[in-house]
N, C-alpha and C positions, 0 to 999 in steps of 0.2 A: 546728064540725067535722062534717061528712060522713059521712054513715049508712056510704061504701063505704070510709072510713079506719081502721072498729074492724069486730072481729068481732061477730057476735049476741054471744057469753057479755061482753066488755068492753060492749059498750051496755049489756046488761043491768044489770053492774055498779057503770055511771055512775050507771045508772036509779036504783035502789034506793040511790046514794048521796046522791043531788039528792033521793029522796023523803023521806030522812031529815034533815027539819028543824033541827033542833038543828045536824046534821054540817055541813051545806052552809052555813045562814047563818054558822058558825063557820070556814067554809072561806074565804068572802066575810071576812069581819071581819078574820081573819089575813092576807089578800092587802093588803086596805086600807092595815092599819097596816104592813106590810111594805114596801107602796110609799110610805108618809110617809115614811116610814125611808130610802128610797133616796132622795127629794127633798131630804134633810135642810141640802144649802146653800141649796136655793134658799129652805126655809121657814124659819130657821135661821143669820144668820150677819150677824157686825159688819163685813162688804162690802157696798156698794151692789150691786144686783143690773146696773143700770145709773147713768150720769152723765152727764147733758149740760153740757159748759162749755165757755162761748164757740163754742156753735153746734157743736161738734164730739161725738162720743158714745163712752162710754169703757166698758167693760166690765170691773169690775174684780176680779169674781166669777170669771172666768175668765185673767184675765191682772194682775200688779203691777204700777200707775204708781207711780214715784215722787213725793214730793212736790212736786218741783218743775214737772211738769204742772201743778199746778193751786195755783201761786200761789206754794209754798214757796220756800224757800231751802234746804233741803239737799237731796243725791240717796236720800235713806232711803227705804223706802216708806212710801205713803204713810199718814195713822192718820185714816181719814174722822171720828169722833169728836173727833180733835183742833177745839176750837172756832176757833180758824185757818182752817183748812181746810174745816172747813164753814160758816163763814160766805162766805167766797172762792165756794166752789162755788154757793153759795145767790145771792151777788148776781150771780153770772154764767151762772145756768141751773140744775139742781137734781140731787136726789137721792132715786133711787127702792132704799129699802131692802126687806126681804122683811118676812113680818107679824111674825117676831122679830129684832128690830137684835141679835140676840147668837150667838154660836158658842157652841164646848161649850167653850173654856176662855177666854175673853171676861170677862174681870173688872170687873164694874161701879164703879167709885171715885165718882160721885156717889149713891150707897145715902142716904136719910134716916136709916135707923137701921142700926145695929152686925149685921153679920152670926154666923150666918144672917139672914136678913130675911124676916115674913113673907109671903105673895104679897100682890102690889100690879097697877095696871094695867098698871107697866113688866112687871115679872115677875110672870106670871100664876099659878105655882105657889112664889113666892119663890125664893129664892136659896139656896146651900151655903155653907158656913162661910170659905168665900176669896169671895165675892163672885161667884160665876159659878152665871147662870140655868139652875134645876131642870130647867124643859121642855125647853130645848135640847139640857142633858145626857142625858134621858133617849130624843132623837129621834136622837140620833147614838149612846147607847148601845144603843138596841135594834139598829140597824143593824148595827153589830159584833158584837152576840150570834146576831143569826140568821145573820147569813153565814158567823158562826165556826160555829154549829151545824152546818149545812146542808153547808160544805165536809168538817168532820170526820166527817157522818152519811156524807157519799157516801165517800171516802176510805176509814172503816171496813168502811163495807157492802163494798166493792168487794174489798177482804183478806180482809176474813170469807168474803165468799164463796167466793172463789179458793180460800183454805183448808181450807172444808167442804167443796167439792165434790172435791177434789185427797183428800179423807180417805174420804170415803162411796163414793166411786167405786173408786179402787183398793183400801182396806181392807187386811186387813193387816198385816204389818211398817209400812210406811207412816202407816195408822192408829193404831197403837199408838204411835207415836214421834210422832206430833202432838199426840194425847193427854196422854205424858207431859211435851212439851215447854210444851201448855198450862198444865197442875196447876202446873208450878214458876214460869211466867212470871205467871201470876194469882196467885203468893202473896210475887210480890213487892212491898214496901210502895210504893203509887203516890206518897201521900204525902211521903215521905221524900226520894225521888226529885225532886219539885218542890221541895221544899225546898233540897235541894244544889243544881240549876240555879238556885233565885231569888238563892241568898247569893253564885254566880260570876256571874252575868250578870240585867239584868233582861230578864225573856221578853220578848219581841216576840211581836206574832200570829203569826207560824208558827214560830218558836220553842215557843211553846206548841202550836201545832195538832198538832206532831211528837211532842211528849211523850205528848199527851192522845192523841193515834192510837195510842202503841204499846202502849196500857192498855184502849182500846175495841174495837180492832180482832176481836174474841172474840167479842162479842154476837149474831152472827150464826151464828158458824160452824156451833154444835150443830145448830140447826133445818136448817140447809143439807145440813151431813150426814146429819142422819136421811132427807131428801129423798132424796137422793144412796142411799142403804143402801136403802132403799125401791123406787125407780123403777130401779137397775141389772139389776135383774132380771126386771126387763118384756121383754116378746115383743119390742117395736119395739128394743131397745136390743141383745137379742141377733142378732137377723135386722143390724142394723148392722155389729154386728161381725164377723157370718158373711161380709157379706158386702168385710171388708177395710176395713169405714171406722175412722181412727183415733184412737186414746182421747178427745186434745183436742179433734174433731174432735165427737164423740158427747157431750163435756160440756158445749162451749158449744154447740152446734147442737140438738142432742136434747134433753139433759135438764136443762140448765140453766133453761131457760124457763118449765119446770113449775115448778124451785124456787123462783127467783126470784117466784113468785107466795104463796108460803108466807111471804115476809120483807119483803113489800110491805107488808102489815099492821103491820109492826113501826117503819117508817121514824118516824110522828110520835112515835112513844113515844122514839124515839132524839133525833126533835130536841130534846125537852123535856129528856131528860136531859144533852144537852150543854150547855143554856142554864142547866139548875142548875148543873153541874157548875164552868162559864165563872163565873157570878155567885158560888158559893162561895169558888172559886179569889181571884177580885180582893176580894170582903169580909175572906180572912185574909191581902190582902197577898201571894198568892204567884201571884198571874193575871199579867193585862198591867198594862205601866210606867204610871208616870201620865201619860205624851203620849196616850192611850188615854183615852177616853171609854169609861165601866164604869158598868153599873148596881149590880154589887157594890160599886162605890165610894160609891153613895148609900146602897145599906143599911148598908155603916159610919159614912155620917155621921148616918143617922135612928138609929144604935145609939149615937152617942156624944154626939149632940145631941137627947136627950131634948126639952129645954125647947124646940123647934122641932116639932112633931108633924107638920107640912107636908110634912117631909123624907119621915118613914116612911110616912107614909099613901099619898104621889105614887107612890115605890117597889112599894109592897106592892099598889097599885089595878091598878100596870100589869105588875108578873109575878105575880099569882093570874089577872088577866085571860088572858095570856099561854099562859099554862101550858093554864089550865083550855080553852081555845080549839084548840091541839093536843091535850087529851086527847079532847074533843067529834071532833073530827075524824079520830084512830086510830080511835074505835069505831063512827066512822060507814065508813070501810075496812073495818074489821074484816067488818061484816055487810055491807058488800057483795061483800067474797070469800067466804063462808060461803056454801060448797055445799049445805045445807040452803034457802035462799034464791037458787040461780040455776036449777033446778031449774023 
């Protein structure tokens, strides 16, 4: 990016963020595993990535042949695993798999031993108690936890926003009825509430995103209003208004900009808590259905499959890694908005 695209105080900011080692290699590391996560069919999955048979090239990763392309006798799709079928493909051109032949709910039925299974070459961190490989699940379930986080953080922040600054700004009747409208809405039990939507329907991701928005949406607002209560009273905001410009007009243009730098430092701490909040939810059963790849779904079975420790170790390696990674990365924000340090 281009020295003339950020102001000095944003350079400065990046500056002092890239200086801080810990934040930045931690920045890189979560981008990484972020984008495995988005690869996760191509690294991931009991589809040939490609197929050549009978000189023709078949894509099957991205579109369903049937089996009778390639040899069968019925029109079902096709089951490349079926020994059929890949022997067929095999004498008449091949099969380029990715470096895991399994998806996230891909059940292995030739296991040597009784599942769980420990990790072996097939499966490099072993298998869950139905036969389906750990890594896979855990490369498709991080994928859903951070996109689940990352849409609920912007989603929240964007209400919280709107709301603190809608309170800080006019004050007031206005403020006092947001206020009281918060106290009662925060003391209702969140939990209870997923629990009646899991016993009528099972969540889907934005079924659940909906839930979990109208319980986070808050996190923000206080800090925004205090901005808001703060910065209204500034020289450049009344010369605004003297001069006819109007309220929305002075919230997002004027002072909005300033607050929004006050709640920037907050966003990793938000994603981390949605990614607990996500994993809590599917370890007690009241997250996403099980067509959903969950990493809560692995800490209930490293919790109920003791005699497997594979299970809990793979889990627990990769949300302390996780977590600990966005916390590294808030506090490397954190001091590079700290006015003490741009100075």
């Amino acid at each position: 990016m281009s020295n003339g695209c950020l102001s000095p105080l944003n350079q400065r900011r990046i500056n002092i963020f890239r200086q801080n080692r810990r934040a930045w290699w931690s920045f890189v590391l979560f981008c990484i595993i972020f984008g495995i996560s988005l690869l996760a069919e191509l690294l991931a999955n009991d589809q040939p990535l490609v197929v050549k048979y009978q000189g023709e090239y078949y894509f099957p990763i991205v579109k369903t042949y049937n089996e009778q392309t390639f040899g069968g006798d019925f029109p079902t799709p096709a089951d490349y695993r079926d020994p059929y079928i890949r022997n067929n493909i095999n004498a008449n051109g091949y099969m380029l798999f990715p470096p895991l032949p399994y998806s996230f709910n891909t059940v292995d039925y030739e296991l040597d031993t009784p599942t769980p299974s420990a990790p072996s070459r097939h499966h490099w961190l072993g298998t869950d108690d139905e036969g389906r490989d750990i890594l896979a699940r855990i490369i498709y379930g991080l994928r859903i936890s951070v996109v689940f986080a990352f849409v609920l953080t912007v989603l929240s922040s964007l209400i919280g926003i709107f709301a603190g600054a809608v309170q800080g700004y006019f004050g007031g009747k206005i403020d006092i009825f947001f206020q009281r409208f918060q106290e009662i809405w925060e003391a209702l039990p969140q939990l209870f509430v997923l629990i009646i939507v899991a016993s009528i329907f099972a969540p889907s991701f934005w079924t659940l995103l909906i839930i979990m928005l109208c319980f986070t949406w808050m996190s923000l607002t206080g800090v925004v209003r205090a901005e808001f209560l703060r910065t209204r009273n500034f020289e450049f905001v009344k010369a605004a208004k003297a001069l006819g410009v109007g309220d929305f007009r002075i919230i997002f243009r004027h002072i909005l900009p300033n607050a929004i730098i006050a709640t920037i430092t907050f966003v990793p701490f938000l994603l981390s808590e949605a990614i607990v909040a996500l994993t809590a939810l599917d370890f007690l059963g009241l997250g996403l259905s099980q067509e959903y790849p969950s990493l809560g779904d692995l800490v209930r079975q490293g919790k109920d499959n003791l005699q497997a420790p594979w299970i809990g170790i793979s889990i627990f390696v990769v949300l302390s890694t996780l977590l600990t990674l966005l916390i590294f990365i808030g506090e490397g924000i954190r001091d590079a908005f700290d006015a003490r340090k741009n100075k």
